[in-house]
Steps between C-alpha positions, in 0.01 A plus 500: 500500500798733536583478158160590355491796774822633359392460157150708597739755655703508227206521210332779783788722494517450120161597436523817757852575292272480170237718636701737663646561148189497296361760745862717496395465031152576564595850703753559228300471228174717723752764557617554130139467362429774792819698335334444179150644538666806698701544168171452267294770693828725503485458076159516480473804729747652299351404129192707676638792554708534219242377254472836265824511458507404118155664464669818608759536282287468218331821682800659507525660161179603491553713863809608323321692267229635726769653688701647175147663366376647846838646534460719195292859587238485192437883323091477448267491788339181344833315463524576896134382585603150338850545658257517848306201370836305451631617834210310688549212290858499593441521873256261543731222305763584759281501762357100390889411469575676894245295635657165346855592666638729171725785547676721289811596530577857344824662660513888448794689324746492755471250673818257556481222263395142649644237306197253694181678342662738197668395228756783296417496147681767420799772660492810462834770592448700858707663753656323766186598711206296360741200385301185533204659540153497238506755221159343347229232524447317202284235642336408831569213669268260672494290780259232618499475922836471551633314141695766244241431181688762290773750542459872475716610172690809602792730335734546753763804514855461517765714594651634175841408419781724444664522188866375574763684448766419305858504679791663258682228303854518641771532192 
């Protein structure tokens, strides 16, 4: 009977060896499918909020020239009623794309140049004084929450360069 005790034992402590593993798998395998889902809702989360993305810069253009036609001061009193008319237009678009998490981005001549939200399509000479800093808006940016969607385009100024003068060839 000792024998067949020992081999119970044996087959006992097996077993509880076996299970202890398969349990130690089964919390291996919960945890990453935990991991995951946490990932999934992250990506889907994410897909959500930056969903418009595409349809926006499609939009783009199209805001483009709303802004390059409102900035112009129209001579006839009816070419500045439908300038009005435009105007409203033009608000309420930006005020649909505020509310889903758009902003613009439109620096102002003089302000330093931000390599994260502008992009320098152009230089233009300047003093030492207003080097690196906006000499013109070409085109407004965009951003949607927190994601750069497109860059404003900018001429910068630089300081203007010296003509060098030439030292006297020595004979």
């Amino acid at each position: 009977m000792n024998d067949d005790t020992e081999v119970l034992k044996n087959k006992l402590a097996a077993a509880e060896k076996e299970a202890a593993d398969w349990k130690n798998k089964y919390y291996m395998e919960y945890a990453d499918l935990q991991n995951l889902r946490k990932s999934l809702e992250e990506d889907h989360r994410e897909a959500l909020r930056y969903r418009s993305e595409g349809f926006l810069e499609n939009l783009f253009p199209a805001l483009d020239g709303f802004y390059l036609a409102l900035s112009v001061n129209p001579n006839s009193p009816e070419a500045k009623n439908y300038q009005q008319g435009f105007v409203y237009i033009y608000k309420q678009i930006q005020n649909a794309l505020a509310q889903e998490g758009v902003s613009e981005i439109l620096p102002q001549i003089g302000d330093r140049f931000d390599a994260t939200s502008m992009n320098a399509v152009e230089a233009v000479d300047g003093d030492a004084s207003n080097d690196g800093h906006v000499a013109a808006v070409c085109l407004k940016g965009y951003r949607l929450h927190d994601r750069l969607i497109r860059p404003a385009n900018v001429k910068v100024y630089r300081k203007k360069e010296e003509p060098k003068k030439e030292e006297a060839k020595k004979a």
